[in-house]
C-alpha positions as CSV (number, residue, x, y, z in Angstrom):
1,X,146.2,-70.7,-69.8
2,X,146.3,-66.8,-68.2
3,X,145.0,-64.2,-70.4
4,X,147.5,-61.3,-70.2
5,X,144.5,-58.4,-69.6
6,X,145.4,-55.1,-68.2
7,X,143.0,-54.6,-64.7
8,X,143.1,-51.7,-62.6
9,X,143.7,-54.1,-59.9
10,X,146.8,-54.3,-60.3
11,X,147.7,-50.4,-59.4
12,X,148.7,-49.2,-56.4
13,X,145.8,-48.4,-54.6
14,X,147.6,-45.3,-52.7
15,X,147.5,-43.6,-56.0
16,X,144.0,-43.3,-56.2
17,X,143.3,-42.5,-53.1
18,X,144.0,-38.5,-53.7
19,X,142.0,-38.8,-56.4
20,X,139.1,-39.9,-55.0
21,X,139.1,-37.1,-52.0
22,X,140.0,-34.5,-54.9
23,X,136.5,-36.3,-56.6
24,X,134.7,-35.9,-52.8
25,X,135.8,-32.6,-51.9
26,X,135.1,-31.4,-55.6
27,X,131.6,-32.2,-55.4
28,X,131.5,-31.3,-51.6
29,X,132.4,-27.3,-53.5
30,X,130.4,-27.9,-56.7
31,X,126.9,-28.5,-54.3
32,X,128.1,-25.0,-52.1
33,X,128.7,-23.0,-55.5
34,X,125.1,-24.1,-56.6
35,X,123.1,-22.9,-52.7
36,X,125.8,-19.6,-53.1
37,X,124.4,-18.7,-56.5
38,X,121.0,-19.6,-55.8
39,X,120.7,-17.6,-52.1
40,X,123.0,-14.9,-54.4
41,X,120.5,-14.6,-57.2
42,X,117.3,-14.6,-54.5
43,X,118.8,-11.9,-52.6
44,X,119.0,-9.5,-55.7
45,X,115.5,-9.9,-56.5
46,X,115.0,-7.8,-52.9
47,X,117.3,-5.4,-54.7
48,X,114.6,-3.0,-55.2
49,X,113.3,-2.4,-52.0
50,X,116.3,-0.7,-51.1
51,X,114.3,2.0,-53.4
52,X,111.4,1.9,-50.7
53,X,113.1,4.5,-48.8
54,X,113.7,7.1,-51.6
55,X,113.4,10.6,-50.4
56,X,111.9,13.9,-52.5
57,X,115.2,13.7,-54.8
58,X,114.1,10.3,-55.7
59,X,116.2,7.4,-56.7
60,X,119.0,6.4,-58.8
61,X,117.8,3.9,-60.8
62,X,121.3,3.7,-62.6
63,X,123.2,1.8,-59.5
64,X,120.3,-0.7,-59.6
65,X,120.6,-1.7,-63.4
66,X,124.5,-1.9,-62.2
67,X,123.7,-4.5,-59.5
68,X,122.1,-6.2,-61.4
69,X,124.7,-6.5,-64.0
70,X,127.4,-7.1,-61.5
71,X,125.5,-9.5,-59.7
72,X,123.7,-11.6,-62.6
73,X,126.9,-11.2,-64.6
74,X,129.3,-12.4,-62.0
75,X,127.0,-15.4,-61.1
76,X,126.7,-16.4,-64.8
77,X,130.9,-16.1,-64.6
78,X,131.9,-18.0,-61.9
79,X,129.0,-21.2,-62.7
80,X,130.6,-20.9,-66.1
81,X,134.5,-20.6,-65.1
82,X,133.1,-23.5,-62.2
83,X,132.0,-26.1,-65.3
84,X,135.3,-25.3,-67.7
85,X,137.7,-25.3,-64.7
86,X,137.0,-28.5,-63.2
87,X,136.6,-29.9,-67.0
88,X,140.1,-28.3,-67.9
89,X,141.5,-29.9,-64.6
90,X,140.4,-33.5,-64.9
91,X,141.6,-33.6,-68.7
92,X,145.3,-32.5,-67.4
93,X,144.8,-34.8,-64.1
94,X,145.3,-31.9,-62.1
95,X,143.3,-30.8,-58.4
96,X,139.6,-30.2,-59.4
97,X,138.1,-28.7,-56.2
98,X,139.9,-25.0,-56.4
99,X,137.8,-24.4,-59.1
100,X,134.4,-24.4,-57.7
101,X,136.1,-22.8,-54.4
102,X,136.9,-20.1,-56.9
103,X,133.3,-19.8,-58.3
104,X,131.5,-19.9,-54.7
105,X,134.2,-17.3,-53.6
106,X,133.0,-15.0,-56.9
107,X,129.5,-15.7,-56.3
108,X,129.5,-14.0,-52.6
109,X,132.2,-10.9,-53.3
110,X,130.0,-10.2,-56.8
111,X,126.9,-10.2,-54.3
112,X,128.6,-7.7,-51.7
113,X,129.2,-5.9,-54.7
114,X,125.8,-6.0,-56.1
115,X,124.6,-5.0,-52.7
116,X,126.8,-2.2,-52.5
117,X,125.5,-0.5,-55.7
118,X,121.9,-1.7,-54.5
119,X,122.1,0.6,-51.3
120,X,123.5,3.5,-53.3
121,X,120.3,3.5,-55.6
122,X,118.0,4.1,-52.6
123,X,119.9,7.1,-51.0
């Protein structure tokens, strides 16, 4: 007697090929996102020595809180939007990997940013 079960051997296995290189290349992104906001995050705390150089009218402390905030903040952001993305995409079967392409791209324009500000609060 055959027992009528339902086995994933019996799909097509061309259909889950895509879905395994979205899985590959979505991890592949995740692991980039997380050395992006690490290197990000290190490179702010040299932030301040952009001060070093501060002349007799002194510095402006101000653009340095603001780097700070732009860069923290948008790191926090885009490891955040990363996580609920790629959750939001595998519930609706859709392509996970823009999602932490998206967050590694946020991590390095939020530190140019945060760099910019940085280098206004020394000068």
């Amino acid at each position: 007697m055959t027992s009528m079960s339902h086995s994933r051997g019996d799909e097509d296995p061309r259909s889950s090929a895509p879905a395994t290189i979205d899985t590959a290349v979505t991890v592949l992104f995740v692991i980039v996102t997380i050395v992006f906001a690490a290197v990000a995050f290190f490179f702010s705390m040299l932030f301040p020595m952009g001060m070093d150089s501060c002349g007799p009218e002194g510095c402006q402390e101000g653009y340095l809180t603001v780097a700070f905030a732009v860069t923290w903040g948008g790191i926090a952001v885009a490891c955040i939007g990363t996580v609920a993305g790629i959750v939001l995409a595998a519930r609706r079967r859709a392509r996970m990997w823009v999602w932490p392409l998206l967050g590694a791209t946020t991590i390095v324009v939020v530190l140019l940013v945060g760099l910019s500000f940085a280098e206004r609060a020394g000068g």
